[in-house]
Backbone as CSV, one residue per row, in Angstrom:
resi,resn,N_x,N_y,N_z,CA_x,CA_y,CA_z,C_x,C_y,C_z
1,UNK,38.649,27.824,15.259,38.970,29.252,15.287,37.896,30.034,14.547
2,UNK,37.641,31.309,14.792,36.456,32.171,14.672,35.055,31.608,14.632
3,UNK,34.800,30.898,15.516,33.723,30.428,15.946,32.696,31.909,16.504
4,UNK,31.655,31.296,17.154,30.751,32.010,17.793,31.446,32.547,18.421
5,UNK,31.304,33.986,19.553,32.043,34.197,20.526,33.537,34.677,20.796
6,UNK,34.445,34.230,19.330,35.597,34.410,19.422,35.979,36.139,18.808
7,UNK,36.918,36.139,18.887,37.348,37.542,18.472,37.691,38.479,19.535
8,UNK,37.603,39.912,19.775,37.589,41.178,20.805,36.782,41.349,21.255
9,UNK,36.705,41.587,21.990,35.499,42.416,22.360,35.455,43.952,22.261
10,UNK,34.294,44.749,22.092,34.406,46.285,22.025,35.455,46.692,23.494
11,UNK,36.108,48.162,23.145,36.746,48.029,23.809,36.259,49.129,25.227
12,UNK,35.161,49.531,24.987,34.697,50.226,25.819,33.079,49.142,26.244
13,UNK,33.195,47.952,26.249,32.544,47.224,27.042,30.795,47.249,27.015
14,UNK,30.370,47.694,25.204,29.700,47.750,24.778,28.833,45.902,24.783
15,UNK,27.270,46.221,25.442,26.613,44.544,25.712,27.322,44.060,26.912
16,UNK,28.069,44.160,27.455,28.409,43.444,28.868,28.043,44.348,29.802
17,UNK,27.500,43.217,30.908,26.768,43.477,31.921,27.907,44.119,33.234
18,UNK,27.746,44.750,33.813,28.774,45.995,34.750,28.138,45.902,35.923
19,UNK,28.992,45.365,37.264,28.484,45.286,38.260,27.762,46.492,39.258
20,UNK,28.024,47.110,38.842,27.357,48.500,39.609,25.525,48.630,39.128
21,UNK,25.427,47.624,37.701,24.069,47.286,37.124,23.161,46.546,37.603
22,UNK,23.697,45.637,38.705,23.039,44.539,39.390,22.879,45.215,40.726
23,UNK,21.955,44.520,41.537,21.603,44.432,43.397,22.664,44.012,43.901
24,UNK,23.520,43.891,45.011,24.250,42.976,45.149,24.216,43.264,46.553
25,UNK,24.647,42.048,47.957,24.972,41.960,48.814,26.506,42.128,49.193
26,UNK,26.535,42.712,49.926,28.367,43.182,50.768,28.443,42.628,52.028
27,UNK,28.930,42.014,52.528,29.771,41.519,53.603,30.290,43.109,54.195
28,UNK,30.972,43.940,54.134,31.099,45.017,54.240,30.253,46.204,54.612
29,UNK,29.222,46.151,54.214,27.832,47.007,53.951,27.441,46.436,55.222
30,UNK,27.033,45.017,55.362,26.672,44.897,56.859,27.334,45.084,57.901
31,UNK,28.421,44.699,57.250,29.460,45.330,58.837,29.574,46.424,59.715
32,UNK,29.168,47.270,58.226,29.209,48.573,58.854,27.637,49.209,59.100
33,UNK,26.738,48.261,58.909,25.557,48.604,59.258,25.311,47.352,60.804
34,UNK,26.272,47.085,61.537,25.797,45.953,62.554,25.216,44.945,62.337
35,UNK,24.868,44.777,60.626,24.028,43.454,60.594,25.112,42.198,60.749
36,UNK,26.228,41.927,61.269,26.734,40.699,61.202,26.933,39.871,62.228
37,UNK,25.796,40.324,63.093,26.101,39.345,64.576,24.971,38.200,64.503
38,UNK,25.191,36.704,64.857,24.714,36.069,65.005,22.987,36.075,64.951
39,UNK,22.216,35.152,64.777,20.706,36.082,64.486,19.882,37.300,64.152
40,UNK,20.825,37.869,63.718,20.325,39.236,63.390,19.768,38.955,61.501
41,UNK,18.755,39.274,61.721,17.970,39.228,60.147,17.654,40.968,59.734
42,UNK,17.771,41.696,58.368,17.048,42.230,57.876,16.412,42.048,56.519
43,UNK,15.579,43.318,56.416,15.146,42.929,54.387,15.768,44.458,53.914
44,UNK,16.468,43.765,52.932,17.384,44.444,51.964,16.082,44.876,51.121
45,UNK,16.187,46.511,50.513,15.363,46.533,49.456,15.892,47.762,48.462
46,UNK,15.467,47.365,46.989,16.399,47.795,45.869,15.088,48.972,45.345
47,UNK,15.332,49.971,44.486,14.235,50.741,44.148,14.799,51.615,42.994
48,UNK,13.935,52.044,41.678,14.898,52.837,40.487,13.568,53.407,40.718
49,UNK,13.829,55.103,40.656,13.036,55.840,40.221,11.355,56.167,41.176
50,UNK,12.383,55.665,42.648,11.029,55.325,43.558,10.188,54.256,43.820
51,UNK,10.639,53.622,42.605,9.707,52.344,42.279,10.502,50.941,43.397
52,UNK,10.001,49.982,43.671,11.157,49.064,44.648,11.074,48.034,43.193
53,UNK,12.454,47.500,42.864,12.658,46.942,42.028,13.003,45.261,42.617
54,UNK,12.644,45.119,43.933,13.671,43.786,44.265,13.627,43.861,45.931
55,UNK,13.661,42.734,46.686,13.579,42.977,48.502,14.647,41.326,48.590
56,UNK,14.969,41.247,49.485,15.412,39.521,49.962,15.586,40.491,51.557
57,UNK,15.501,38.965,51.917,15.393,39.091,53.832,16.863,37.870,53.983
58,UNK,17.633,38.588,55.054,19.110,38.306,55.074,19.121,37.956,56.505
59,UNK,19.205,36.825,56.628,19.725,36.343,58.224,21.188,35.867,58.288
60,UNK,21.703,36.367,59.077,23.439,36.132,59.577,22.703,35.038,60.489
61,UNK,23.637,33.782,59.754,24.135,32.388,60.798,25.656,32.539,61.270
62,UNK,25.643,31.212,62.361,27.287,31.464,62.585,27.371,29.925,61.301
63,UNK,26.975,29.551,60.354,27.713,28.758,59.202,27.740,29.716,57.806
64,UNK,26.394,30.545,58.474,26.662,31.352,56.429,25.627,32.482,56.646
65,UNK,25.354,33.192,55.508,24.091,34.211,55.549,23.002,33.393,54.443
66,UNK,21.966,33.610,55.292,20.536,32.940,54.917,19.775,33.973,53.779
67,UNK,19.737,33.358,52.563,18.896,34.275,51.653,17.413,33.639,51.381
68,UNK,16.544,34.636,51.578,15.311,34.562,51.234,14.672,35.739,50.374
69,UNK,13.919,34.512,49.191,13.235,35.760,47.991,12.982,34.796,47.411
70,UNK,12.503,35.513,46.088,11.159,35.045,45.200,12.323,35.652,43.794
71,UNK,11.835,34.360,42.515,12.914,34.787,41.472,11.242,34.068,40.247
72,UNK,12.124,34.996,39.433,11.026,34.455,38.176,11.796,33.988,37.162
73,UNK,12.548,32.883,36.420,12.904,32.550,35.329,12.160,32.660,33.926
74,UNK,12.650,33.334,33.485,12.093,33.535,31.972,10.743,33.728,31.864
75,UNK,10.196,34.832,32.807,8.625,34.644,32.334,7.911,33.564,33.055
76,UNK,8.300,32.893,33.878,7.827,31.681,34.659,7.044,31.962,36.018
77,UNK,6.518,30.944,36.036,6.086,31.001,37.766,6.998,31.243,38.747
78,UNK,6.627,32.389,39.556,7.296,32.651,40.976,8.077,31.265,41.436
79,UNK,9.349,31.408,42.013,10.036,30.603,42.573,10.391,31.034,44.049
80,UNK,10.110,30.492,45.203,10.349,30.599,46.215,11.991,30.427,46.287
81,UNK,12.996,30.846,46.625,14.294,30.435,47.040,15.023,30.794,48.456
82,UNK,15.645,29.970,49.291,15.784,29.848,50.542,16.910,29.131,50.663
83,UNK,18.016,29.868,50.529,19.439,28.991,50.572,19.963,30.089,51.827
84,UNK,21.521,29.286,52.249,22.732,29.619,53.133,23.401,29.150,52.310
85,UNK,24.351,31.217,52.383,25.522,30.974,51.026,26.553,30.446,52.357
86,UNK,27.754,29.891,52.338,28.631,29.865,53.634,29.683,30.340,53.725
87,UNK,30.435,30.463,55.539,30.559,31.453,55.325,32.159,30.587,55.221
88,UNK,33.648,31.297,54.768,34.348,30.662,54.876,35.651,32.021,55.470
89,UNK,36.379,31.435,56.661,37.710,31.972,57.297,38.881,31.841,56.752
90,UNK,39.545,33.110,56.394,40.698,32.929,55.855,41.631,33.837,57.131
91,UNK,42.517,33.205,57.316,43.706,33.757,58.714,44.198,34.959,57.607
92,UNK,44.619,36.280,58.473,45.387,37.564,58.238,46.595,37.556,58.004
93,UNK,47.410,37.960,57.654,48.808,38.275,57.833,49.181,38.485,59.302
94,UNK,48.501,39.243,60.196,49.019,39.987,61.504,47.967,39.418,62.191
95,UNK,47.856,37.965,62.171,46.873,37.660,63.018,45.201,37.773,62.574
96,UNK,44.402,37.455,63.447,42.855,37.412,62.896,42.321,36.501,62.016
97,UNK,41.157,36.843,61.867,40.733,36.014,60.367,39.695,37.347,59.462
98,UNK,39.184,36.577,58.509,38.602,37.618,57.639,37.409,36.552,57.187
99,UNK,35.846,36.819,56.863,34.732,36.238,56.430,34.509,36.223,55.232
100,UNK,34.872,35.482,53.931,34.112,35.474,53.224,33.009,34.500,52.566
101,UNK,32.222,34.973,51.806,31.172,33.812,51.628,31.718,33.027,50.180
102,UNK,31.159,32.146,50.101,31.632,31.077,49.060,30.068,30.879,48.392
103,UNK,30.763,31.360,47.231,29.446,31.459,46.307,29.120,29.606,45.848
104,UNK,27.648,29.707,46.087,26.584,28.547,45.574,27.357,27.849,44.009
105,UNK,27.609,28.499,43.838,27.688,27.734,42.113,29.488,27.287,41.630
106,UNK,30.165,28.374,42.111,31.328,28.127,41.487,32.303,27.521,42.796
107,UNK,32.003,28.176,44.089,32.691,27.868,45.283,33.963,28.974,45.618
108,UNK,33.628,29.865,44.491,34.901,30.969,44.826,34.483,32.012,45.951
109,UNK,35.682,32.191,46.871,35.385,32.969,47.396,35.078,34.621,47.025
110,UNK,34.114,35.362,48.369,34.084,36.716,47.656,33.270,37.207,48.530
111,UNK,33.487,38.617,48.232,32.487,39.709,49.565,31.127,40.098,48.808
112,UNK,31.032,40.039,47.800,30.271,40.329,47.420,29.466,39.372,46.339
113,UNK,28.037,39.290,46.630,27.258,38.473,45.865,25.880,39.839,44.650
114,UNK,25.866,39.341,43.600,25.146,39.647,43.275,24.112,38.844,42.537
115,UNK,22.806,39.962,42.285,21.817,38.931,42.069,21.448,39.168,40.160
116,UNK,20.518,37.777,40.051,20.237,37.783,38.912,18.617,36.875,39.290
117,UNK,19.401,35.752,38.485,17.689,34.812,39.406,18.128,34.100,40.572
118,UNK,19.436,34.596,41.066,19.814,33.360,42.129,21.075,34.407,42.378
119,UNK,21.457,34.696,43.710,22.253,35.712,43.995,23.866,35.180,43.868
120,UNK,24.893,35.087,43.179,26.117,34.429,42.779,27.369,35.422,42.788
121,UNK,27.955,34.736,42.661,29.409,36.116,42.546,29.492,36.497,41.201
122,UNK,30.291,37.822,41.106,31.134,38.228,39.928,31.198,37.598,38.676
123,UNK,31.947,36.260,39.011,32.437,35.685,37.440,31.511,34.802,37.468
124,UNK,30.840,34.134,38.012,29.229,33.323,37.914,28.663,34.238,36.669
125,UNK,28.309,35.285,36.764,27.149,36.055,36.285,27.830,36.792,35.145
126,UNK,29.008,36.379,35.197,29.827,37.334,33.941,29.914,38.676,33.942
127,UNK,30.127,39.339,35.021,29.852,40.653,35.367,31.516,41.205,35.147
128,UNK,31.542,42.385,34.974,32.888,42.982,34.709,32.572,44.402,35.160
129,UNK,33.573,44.593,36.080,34.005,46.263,36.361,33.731,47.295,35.432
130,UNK,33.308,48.681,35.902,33.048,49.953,35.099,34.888,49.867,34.555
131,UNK,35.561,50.082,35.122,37.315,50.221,34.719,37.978,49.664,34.057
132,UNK,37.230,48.025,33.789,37.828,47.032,32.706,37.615,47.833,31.120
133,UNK,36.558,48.615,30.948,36.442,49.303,29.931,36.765,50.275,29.210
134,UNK,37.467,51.238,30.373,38.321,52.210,30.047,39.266,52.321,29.231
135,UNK,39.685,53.314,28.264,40.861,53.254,27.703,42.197,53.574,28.674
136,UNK,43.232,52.789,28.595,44.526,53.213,29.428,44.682,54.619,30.203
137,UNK,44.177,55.620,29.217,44.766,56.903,29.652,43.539,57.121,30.165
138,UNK,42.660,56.812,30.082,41.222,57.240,31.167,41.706,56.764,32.557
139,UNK,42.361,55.575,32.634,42.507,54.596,33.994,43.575,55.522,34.741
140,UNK,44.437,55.843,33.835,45.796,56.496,34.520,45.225,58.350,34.948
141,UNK,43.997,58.527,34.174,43.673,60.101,34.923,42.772,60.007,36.107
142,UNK,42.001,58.665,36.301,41.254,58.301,37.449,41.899,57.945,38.474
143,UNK,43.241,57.076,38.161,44.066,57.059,39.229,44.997,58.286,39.862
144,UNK,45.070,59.315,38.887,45.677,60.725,39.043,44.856,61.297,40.243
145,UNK,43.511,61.719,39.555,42.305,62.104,40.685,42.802,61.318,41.783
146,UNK,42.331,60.227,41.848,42.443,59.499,42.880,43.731,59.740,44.459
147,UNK,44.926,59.538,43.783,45.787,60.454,44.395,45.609,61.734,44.720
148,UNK,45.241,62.899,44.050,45.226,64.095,44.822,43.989,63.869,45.644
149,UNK,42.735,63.133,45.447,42.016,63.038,46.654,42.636,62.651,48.158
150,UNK,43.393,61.552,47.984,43.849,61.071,49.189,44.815,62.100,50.038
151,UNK,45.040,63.229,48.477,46.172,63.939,49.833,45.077,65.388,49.816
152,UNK,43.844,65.172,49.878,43.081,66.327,50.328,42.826,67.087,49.038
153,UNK,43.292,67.388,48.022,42.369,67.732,46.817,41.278,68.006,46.344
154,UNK,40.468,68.861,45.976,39.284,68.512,45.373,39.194,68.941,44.084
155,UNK,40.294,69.048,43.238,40.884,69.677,41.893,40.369,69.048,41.204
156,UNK,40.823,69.181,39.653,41.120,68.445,38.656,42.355,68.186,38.447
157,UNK,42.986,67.054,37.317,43.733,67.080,37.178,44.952,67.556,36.118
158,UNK,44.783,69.155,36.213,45.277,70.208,35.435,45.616,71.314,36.776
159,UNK,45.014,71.151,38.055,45.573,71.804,39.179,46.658,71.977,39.564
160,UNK,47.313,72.683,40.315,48.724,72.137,41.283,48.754,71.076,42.017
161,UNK,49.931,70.448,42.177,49.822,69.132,43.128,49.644,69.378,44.383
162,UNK,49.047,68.436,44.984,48.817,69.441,46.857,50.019,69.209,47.119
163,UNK,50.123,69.935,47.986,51.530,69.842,49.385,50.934,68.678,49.987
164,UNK,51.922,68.299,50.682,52.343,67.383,51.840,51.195,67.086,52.910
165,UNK,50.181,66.107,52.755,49.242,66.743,54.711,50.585,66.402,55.619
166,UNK,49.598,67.283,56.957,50.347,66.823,57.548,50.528,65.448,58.769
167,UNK,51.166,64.922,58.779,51.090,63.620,59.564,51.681,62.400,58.207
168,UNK,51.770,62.566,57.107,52.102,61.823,55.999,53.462,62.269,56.069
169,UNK,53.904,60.754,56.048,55.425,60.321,56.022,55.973,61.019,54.294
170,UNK,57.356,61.471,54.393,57.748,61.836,53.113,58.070,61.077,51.720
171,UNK,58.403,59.964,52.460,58.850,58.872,51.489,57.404,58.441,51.008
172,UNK,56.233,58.318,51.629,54.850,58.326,51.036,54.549,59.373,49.827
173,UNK,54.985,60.692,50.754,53.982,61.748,49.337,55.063,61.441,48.302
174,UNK,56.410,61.330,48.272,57.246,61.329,47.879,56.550,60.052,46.318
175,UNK,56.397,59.445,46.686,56.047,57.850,46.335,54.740,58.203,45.015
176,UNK,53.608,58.816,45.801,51.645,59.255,45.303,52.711,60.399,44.401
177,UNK,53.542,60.593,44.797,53.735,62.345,43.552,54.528,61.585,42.732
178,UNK,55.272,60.740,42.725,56.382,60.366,41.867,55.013,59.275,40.513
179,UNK,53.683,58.909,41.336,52.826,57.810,40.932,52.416,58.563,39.829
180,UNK,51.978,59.844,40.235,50.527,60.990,40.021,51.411,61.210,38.827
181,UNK,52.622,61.441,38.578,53.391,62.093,37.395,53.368,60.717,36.153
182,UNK,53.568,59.843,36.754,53.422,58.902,35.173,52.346,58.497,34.839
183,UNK,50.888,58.506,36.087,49.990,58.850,35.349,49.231,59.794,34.786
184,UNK,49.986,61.144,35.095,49.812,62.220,34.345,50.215,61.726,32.568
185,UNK,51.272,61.287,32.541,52.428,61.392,31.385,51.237,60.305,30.154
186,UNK,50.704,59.082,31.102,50.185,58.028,30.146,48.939,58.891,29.899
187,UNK,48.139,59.749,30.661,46.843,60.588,30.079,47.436,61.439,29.093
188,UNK,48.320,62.262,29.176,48.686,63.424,28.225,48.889,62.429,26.651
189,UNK,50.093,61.528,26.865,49.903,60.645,25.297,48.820,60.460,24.995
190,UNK,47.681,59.566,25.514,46.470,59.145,25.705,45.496,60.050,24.611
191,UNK,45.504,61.015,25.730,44.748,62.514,24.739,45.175,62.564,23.724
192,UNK,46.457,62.846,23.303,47.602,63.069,22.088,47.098,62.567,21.186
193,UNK,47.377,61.186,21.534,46.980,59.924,20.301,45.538,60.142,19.662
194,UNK,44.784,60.815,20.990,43.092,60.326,20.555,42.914,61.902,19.515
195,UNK,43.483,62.788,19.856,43.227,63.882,18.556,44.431,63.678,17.277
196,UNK,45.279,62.750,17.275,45.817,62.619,16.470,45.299,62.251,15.032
């Protein structure tokens, strides 16, 4: 007990790495860009400030998607790397199936890979969500927003609640308004506490 490592962590996620910080590949992203049909290759490329920070060239197989790029470990000589992450079918509820890839290292599935020196999932790389960091009442006013977006909003959340769209069932708005109010209630304590 209280070894290296042990204890809390900050609670706003101070030194951990946040996936929105990394490159990452989507299963999704191609979908909706047509890249997921059989032989179809492009090159992905990453850039901060104009500058290109990063490229890999992505071929869709029918066993997996083909990654190609160049990685440098620690200051080291260029590494050529040329793997197929694969791909794996999981059946729907209502029929179908769904693609995801099965990450190289751990074997978990996931839509999304990101990179480091070797492109891996999520908990490979120790990566954690912008939201894991939030305090409670931050989460419950993002989810507030969040709701009045879906019913057409572009407020804050100190606005009126929207009305009803129309084509939305009642027992729905009924449901997002009954949601929107207790996470109103956990932001208002939230605040409370924090000028207390």
């Amino acid at each position: 007990m209280g070894g290296s490592g042990s204890g809390r962590r900050s609670s706003f996620g101070l030194g951990v790495d946040k996936c929105h910080e990394f490159q990452s590949i989507d299963l999704t992203w191609l979908r909706k860009r047509k890249l997921d049909c059989v032989g179809v290759w492009s090159t992905l490329r990453w850039s901060r400030r104009g500058q290109e920070t990063g490229s890999i060239r992505i071929e869709y197989l029918q066993r997996g998607l083909r990654l190609v790029y160049r990685t440098r470990l620690r200051g080291d000589e260029w590494v050529n790397v040329d793997e197929v992450v694969p791909f794996v079918s999981m059946p729907l509820r209502f029929g179908g199936i769904r693609k995801w890839l099965s990450c190289l290292s751990c074997g978990r599935h996931c839509r999304i890979l990101y990179g480091g020196n070797y492109f891996r999932c999520r908990t490979c790389h120790g990566l954690k969500y912008e939201t894991q960091y939030e305090p409670g009442f931050a989460r419950a006013a993002t989810r507030a927003i969040k709701i009045r977006e879906r019913l057409g909003s572009d407020g804050g959340i100190d606005d009126y609640f929207p009305p009803r769209p129309k084509g939305m069932h009642r027992r729905t708005y009924e449901r997002l308004r009954a949601e929107e109010e207790r996470c109103q209630q956990v932001w208002a304590q939230g605040v409370l506490g924090v000028f207390e």
